[in-house]
Each structure stands twice: as C-alpha cells, then as structure tokens.
N, C-alpha and C positions, 0 to 999 in steps of 0.2 A: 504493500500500500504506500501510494505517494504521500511526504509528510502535511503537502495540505493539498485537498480534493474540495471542488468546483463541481457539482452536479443540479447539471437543470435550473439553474436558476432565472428566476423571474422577480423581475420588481415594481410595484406601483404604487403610485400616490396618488392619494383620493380627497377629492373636495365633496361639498353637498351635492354637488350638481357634475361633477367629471371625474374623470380617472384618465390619469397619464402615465400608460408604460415607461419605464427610464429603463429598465432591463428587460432582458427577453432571452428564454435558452443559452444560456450561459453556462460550459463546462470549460473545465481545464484544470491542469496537477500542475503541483511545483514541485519541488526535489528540498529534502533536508539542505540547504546550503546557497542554494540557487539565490541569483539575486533578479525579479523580472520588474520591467515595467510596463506599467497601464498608458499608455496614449491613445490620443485622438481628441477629435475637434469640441469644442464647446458642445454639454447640453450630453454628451454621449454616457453617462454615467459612469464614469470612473472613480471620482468621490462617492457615490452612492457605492459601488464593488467595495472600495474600500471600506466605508465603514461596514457592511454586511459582512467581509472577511475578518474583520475585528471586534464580531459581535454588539457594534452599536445599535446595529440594527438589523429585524429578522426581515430575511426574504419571502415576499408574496409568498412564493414559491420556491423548490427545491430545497437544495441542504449544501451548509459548508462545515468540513468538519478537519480539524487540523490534527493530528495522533489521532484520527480517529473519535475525536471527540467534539463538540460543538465550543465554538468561539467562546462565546457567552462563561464555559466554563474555565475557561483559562482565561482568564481577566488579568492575573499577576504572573503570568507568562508571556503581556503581550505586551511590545512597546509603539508608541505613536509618537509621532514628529511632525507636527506641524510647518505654517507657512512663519507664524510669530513662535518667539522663544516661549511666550509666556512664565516668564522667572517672575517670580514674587520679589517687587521692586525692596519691598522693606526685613528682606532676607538678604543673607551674605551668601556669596557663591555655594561655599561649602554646606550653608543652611540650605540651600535650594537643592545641590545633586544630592544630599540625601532625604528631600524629602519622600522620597518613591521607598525609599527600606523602608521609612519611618512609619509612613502609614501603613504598610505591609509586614509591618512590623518584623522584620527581617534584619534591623542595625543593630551591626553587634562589632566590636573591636575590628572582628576580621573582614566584615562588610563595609567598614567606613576605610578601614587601608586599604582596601581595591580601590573604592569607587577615586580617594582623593591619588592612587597612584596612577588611574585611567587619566586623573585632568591634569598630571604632570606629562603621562604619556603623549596628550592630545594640544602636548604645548600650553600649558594654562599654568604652569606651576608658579606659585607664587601670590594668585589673585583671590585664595580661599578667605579672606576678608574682606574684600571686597563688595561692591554691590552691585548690581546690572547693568545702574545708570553710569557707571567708572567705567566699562568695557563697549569696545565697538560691536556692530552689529552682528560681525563674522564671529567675534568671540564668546558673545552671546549665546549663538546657535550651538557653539562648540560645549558648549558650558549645559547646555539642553541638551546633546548628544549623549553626553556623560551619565546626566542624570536617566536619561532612558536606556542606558546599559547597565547603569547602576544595579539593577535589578534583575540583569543576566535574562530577560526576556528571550524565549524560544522563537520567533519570530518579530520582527521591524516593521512598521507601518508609516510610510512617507511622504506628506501630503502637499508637495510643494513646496520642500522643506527649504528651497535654496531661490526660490522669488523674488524674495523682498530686498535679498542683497545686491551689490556691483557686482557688475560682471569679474570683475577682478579675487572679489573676494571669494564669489560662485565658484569657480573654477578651484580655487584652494580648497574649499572644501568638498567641494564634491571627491576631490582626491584623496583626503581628506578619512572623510565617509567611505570608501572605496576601501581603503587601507584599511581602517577599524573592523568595518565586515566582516573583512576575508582574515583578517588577523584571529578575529574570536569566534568564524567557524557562522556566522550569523542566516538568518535566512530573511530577507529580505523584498515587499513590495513599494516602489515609488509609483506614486502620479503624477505626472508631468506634460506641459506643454510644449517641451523642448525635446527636438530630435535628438540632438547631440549628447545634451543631456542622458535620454537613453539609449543609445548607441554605447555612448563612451562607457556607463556605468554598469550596463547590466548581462546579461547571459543571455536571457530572450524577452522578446518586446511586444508586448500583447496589444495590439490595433483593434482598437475598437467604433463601428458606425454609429451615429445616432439615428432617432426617432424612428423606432426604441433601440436603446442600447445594447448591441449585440456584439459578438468577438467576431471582428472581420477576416484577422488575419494575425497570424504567428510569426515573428521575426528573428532566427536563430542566431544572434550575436558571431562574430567568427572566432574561435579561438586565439587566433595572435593577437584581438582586440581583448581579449575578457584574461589576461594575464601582465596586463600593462595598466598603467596607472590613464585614467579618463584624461589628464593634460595631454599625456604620449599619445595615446591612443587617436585624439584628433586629430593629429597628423599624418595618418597614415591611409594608405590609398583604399585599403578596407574601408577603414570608416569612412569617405568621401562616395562609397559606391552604394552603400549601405543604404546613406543620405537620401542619397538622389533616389531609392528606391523606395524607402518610406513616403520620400516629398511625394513623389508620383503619386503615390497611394492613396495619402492625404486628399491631394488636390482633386483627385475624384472622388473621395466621399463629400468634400467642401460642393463638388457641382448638383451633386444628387440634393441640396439642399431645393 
C-alpha cells in the first residue's frame, strides 16, 4: 500500500440555492518520501485537495487515507505551511518553534535540543530571543519551517509557502526546503502557481483542470532534476523542456475556459 492513497474523490460546496463541484474523480498515490506538486490555473481546487489531504476537510465523496488511516486521525502527525509565517508577534523565536510540542505536549529536554538544533541547522542560530518583528520575511518563514518539523510530522503540507517573498529570497528557500526534506526522509505536498517552482522542487507534478477540479495530467520530474538543488536545477536543459511542456498544457486548459 502507497503511504498516502487518493481514491475517488469528489468535492462540493453548497449554498441554499446551488452546488459547485470544485473536485470530481480524483485518485492518485504518493510514495513514503516522494515530494509532489498540485498545479494548475485558478479556481481548479488545489487548496480544496489540500486541505481534504490534511483532514480539514471531509470529501463529498471518496476517501483519503495516509498509513492506511484517515487524515483527521493523524492530526499531530501532520505539518502545514502556509502563505504567512503566522508567529505569534508577542512570543520569542524559541517560544514560537516550540509551541507545536507544547500543545502536543511532546516538550521535553530532548525535544526542545532538536527543535532549537534544527534553527541553528537552518541558519537561525543565535535569534532564539528574538521576536518576528526583528527578522526579515525569509527568516521568518525559516523560523515557521522549524516549528512545523518541530514535531517530526509524517507528512508536509505547503500552501504557497514561498509567495509573499522576493524572488531572491524565494529561490533561497525553496533550496532551502529542498534540503531539509530530503535530509529528514520527509514526504511532502506543495500548491503552487509557479512552474518552476514545481519543476525544480518536486519528483512529480500533478496538473490539475478546473470546473470541476479534476487531475489532468501526471508530470514525472527527471531524475538528474530531483537530485540537485531547485537553484541548479533551473539551469539545466531538462528543466527548460519540462517548462515549455507544462506551459503548453496550461495554456490549453486556460483556453477551454
């Protein structure tokens, strides 16, 4: 059994007066380890996938069940990474990445020396008194990273985690992110509206059409792309072919509107 399974799903939202499909037949596996991304154009329900994969929310229809078990019940098994860091301004660094043990009640000597050796590992070392509003935007995120590993989550959840930054700082972390993944064995889904983005970062790229949201199309990463760091990786003739064949792909579900 794949470590997380996709079967049939359907999704919709209902007013007094209508109902709108956002999903429709929807299967697919990932692999313990695998890193995939959700793309595709506005409105196609990829935020909706994802929160259904992370049990915020239950599917009209079908079932997702990751070990075999439903989302909902692995709650302190699952990390999410938003578009803002959301750190609690009136907390210090070190207050913030452990507040995920804390509630989980999981902080203990040896959970607080991971987490505060992960924010040295991740370039942070030094800012655990710190507050949010003393760090830039990138190191923020980095400081959010932490705290959502903090907790050794079985699976990642990434909602456009890299948006709101410069393109300069994007690119650092997304490498960044790349590295921490693959370093602690992670498994991981991002949503994204950047090709390159998931070109560079992931293993395979799930294309998705709208109205209703359906999986179009599979995109298998090439190997000499998915063992290099997403900065390398954009340079290389792979990823430039990749591109141009996603773009394509794209540009025809954008017509079919």
């Amino acid at each position: 059994m794949s470590f997380l399974t996709v079967e049939n799903v359907h999704h919709s939202y209902f007013t007094p007066k209508t109902a709108t499909d956002a999903l429709k037949d929807i299967s697919f596996e990932i692999e313990e380890g695998e890193f995939i991304s959700l793309l595709g154009p506005s409105g196609c329900g990829k935020t909706t996938m994802l929160s259904i994969l992370s049990g915020l929310i239950k599917p009209t229809e079908g079932n997702v069940l990751i070990e075999g078990v439903l989302p909902s019940s692995l709650t302190s098994s699952i990390g999410y990474m938003l578009q803002q860091d959301y750190l609690f301004p009136w907390k210090t660094i070190e207050e913030n990445i452990l507040l995920g043990l804390k509630l989980k009640n999981q902080l203990n000597d040896q959970t607080k020396k991971t987490a505060l050796q992960l924010l040295h590992e991740i370039g942070l070392d030094g800012v655990e008194n710190q507050y949010p509003r003393q760090l830039s935007g990138g190191m923020r995120q980095r400081a959010a990273l932490v705290r959502t590993l903090a907790i050794n989550p079985k699976i990642l959840f990434l909602d456009e985690p890299f948006s709101a930054l410069d393109y300069q700082t994007k690119l650092k972390l997304e490498d960044l992110v790349f590295e921490t993944l693959k370093t602690y064995k992670k498994t991981a889904v991002l949503v994204t509206h950047d090709i390159g983005e998931a070109i560079s970062m992931s293993d395979r790229i799930l294309l998705f059409a709208a109205k209703p949201g359906r999986l179009y199309k599979t995109f298998n990463v090439p190997d000499e792309l998915r063992v290099i760091r997403p900065f390398e990786a954009r340079s290389k003739e792979a990823y430039s072919v990749l591109f141009q064949e996603i773009w394509k792909e794209l540009e025809s579900l954008e017509g079919e509107k």
